[in-house]
C-alpha positions as semicolon CSV with decimal commas, in nm:
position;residue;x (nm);y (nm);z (nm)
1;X;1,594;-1,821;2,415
2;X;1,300;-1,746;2,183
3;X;1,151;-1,373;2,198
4;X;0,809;-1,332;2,372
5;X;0,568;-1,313;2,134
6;X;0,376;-0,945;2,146
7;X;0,058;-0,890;2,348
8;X;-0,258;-1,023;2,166
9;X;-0,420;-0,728;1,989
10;X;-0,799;-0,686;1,912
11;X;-0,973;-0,893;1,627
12;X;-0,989;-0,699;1,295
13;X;-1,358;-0,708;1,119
14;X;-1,376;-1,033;0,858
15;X;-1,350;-0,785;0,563
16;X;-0,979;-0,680;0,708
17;X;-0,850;-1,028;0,677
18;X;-0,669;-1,095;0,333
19;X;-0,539;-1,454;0,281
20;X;-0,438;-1,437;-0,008
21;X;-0,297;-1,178;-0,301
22;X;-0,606;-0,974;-0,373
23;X;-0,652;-0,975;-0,804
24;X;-0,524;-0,653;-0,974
25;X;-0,816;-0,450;-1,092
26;X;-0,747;-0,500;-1,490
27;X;-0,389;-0,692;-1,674
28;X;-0,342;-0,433;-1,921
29;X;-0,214;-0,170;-1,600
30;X;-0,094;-0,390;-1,296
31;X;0,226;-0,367;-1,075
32;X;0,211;-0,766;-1,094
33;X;0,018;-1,018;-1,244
34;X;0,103;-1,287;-1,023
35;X;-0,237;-1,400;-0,780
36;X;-0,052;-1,566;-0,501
37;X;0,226;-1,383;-0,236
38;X;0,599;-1,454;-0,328
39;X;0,675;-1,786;-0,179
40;X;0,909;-1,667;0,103
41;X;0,613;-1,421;0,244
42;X;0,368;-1,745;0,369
43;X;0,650;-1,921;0,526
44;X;0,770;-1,649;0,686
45;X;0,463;-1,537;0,852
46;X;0,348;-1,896;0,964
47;X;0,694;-1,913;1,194
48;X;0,585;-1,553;1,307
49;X;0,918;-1,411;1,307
50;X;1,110;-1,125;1,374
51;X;1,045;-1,019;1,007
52;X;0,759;-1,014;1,011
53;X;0,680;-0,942;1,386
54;X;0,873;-0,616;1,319
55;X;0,609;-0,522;1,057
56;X;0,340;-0,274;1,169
57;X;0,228;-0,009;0,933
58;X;0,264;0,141;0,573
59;X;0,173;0,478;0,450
60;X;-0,009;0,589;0,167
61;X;-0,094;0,916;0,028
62;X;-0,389;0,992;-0,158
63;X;-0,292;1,271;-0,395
64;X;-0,476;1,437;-0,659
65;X;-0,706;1,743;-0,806
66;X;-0,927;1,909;-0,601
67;X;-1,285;1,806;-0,620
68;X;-1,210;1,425;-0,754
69;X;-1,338;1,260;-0,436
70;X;-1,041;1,156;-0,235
71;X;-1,178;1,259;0,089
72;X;-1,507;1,021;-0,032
73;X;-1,280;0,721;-0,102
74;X;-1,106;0,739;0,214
75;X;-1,448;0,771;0,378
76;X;-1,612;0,522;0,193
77;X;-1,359;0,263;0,266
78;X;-1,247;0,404;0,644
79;X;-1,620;0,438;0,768
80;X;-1,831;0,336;0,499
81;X;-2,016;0,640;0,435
82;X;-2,078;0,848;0,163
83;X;-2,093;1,236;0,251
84;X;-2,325;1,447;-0,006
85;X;-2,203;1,763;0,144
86;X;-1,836;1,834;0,004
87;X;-1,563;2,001;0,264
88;X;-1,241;2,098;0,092
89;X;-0,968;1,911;0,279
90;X;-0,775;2,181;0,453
91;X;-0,393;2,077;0,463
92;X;-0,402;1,665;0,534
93;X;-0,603;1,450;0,693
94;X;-0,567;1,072;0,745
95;X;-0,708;0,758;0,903
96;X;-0,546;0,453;1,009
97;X;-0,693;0,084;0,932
98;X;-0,573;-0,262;1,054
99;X;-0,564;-0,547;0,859
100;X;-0,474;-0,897;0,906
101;X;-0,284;-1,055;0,642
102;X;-0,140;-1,386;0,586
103;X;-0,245;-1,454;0,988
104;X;-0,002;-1,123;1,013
105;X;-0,127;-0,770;1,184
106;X;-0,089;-0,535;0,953
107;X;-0,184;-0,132;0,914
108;X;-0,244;0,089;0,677
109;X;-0,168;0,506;0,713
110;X;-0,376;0,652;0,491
111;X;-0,333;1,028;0,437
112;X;-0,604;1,225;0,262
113;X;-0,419;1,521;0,100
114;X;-0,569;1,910;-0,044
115;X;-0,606;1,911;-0,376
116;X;-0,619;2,336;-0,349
117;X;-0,287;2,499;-0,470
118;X;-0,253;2,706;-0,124
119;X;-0,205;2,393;0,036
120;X;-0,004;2,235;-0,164
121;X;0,350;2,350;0,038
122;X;0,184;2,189;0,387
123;X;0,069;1,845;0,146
124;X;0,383;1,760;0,019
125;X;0,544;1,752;0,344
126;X;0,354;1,438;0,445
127;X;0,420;1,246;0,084
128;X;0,786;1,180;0,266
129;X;0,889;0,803;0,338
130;X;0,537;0,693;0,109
131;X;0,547;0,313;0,062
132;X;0,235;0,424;-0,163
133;X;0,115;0,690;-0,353
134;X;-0,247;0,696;-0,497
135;X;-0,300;0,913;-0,766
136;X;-0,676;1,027;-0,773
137;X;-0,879;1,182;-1,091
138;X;-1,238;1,243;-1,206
139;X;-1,330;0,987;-1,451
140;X;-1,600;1,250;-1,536
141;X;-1,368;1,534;-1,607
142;X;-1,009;1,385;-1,826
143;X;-0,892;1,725;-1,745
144;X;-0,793;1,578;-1,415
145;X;-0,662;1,263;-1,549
146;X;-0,429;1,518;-1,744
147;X;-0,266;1,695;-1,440
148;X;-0,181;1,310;-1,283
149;X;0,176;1,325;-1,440
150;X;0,236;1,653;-1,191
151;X;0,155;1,504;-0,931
152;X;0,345;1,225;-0,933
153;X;0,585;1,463;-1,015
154;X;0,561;1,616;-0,688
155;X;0,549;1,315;-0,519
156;X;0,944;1,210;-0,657
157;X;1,027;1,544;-0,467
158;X;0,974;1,371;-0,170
159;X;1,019;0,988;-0,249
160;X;1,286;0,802;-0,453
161;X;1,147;0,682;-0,775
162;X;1,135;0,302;-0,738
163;X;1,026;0,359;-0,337
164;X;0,679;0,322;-0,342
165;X;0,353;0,157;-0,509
166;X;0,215;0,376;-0,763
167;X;-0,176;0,365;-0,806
168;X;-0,335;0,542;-1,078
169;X;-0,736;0,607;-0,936
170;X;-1,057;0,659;-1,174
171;X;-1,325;0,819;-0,916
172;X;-1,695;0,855;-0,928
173;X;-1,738;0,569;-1,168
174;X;-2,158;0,586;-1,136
175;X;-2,180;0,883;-1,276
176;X;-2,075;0,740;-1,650
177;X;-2,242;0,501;-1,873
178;X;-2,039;0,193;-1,955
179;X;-1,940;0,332;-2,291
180;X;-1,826;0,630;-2,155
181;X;-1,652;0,458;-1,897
182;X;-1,467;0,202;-2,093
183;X;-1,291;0,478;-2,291
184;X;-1,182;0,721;-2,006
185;X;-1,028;0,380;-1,875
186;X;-0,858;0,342;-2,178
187;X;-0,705;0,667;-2,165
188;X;-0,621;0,610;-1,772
189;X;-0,464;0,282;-1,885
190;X;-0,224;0,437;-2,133
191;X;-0,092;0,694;-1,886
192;X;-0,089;0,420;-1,588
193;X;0,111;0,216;-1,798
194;X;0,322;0,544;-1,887
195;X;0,370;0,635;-1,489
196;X;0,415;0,257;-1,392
197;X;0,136;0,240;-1,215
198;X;-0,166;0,029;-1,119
199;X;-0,468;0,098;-1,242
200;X;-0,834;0,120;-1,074
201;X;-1,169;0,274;-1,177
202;X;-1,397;0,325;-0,882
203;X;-1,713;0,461;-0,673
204;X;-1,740;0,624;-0,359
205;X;-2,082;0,672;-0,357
206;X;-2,178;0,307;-0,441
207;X;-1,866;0,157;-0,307
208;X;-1,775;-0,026;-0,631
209;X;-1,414;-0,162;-0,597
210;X;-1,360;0,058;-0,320
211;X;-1,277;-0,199;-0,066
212;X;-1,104;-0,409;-0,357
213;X;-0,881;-0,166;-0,425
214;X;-0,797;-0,097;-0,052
215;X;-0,733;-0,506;0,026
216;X;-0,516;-0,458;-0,294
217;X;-0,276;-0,164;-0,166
218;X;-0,257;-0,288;0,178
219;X;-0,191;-0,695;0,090
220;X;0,089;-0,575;-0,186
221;X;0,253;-0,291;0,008
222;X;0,290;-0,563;0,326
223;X;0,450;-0,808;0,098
224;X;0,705;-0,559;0,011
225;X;0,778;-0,527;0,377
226;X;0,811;-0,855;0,424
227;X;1,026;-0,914;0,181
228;X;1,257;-0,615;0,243
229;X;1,253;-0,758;0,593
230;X;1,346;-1,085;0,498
231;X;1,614;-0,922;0,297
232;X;1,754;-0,693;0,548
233;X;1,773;-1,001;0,819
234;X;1,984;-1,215;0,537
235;X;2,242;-0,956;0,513
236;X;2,290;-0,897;0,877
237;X;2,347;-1,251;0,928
238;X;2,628;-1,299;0,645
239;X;2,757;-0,985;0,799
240;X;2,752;-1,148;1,135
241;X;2,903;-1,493;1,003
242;X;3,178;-1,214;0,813
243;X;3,238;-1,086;1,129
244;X;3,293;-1,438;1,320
245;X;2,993;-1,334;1,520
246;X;2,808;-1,695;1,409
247;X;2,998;-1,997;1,333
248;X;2,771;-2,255;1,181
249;X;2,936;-2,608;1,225
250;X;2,614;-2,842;1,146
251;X;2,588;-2,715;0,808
252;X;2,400;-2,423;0,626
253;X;2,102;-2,311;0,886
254;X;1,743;-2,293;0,799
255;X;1,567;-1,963;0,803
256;X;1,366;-2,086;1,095
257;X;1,732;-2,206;1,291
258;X;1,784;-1,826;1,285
259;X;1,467;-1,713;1,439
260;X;1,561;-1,935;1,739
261;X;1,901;-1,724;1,798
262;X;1,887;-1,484;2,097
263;X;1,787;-1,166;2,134
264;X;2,066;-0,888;1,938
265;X;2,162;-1,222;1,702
266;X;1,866;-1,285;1,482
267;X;1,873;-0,931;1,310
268;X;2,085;-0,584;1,282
């Protein structure tokens, strides 16, 4: 007996729909260099199942200095505006977008953090369970780019190194000439590289690479999840087999044989 499939769900806008891997922002500071989704994530989402069904959201914390714009990039990409006035962030804030991805729905959490020190303590509480962190600095200020390696260390206070996608975020990109711009991004590369992180330069105000860089978190952190899906659902079936819960007599099973298995069989 095959599982009902879940309730259609509004269309997402065209610029939500990712078909394929969005391209890494530059080689020299990437977490992969690789332009196409692992081969198991396609396959899995075209038989829709339980892997990837099970898939809804991932969360990502924008973290950084205050004053570097990560309330504007949220913005920017979240409701395409661009706010002139400046509000310190008080505490955290965040906005949730859907995506579709490889004909999969998909969401991304994105929580807009304080840079100010008093509210620091309330911050970190949300960097918890993180299957991204975004580190933000001013590419007009390297002092900020500078204070990147404590944030991250506070972010491993909450998260298991290894855990989560690492971003490393140049803001406010229009306000330098090329020149200038090509060696703070030299600089940010070095450190990315350093921190294991990808690396991005970007605008707010203009909305250069803003939406880029957004179709680039969300596309590689739900590939992750599919994978650790995929992964989790293999073990629970050899357990299963262990257990003399399945007995295959035809042969070794196809991955799609074991999406047709009933309800409490197909998964832990």
């Amino acid at each position: 007996m095959k599982d009902s499939l879940p309730p259609p769900r509004p269309p997402v806008s065209a610029d939500r729909v990712i078909a394929n891997l969005p391209k890494f922002y530059t080689p020299a500071a990437c977490l992969q260099l690789k332009e196409r989704f692992h081969g198991q994530v396609p396959a899995a989402c075209q038989r829709r199942s339980r892997a990837t069904f099970g898939l809804r959201l991932a969360k990502a914390v924008v973290i950084g200095d205050l004053h570097v714009g990560k309330t504007s990039l949220v913005h920017r990409f979240c409701k395409n505006v661009f706010d002139h006035n400046y509000k310190a962030t008080i505490g955290v804030d965040f906005e949730i977008e859907r995506f579709e991805i490889a004909g999969v729905p998909f969401s991304l959490q994105i929580w807009d953090t304080a840079g100010q020190e008093k509210f620091k303590c309330i911050a970190s509480a949300y960097y918890r369970k993180a299957q991204v962190i975004i580190i933000a600095f001013d590419l007009s200020d390297m002092q900020t780019l500078e204070h990147a390696r404590q944030w991250l260390e506070d972010a491993l206070k909450e998260n298991e190194p290894g855990s989560f996608f690492l971003y490393l975020v140049g803001t406010k990109k229009d306000l330098l000439s090329r020149a200038a711009c090509e060696q703070a991004e030299r600089q940010a590369v070095r450190l990315a590289n350093e921190m294991l992180a990808e690396y991005w330069s970007v605008s707010a105000k203009t909305g250069e690479n803003v939406k880029a860089f957004f179709s680039r978190v969300a596309a590689l952190a739900f590939e992750r999840s599919v994978l650790l899906a995929l992964e989790r659902k293999s073990a629970c079936l050899l357990r299963r087999i262990a257990d003399g819960d399945l007995i295959r007599v035809e042969g070794r099973r196809s991955e799609a044989d074991w999406d047709e298995l009933p309800s409490g069989q197909g998964c832990c």
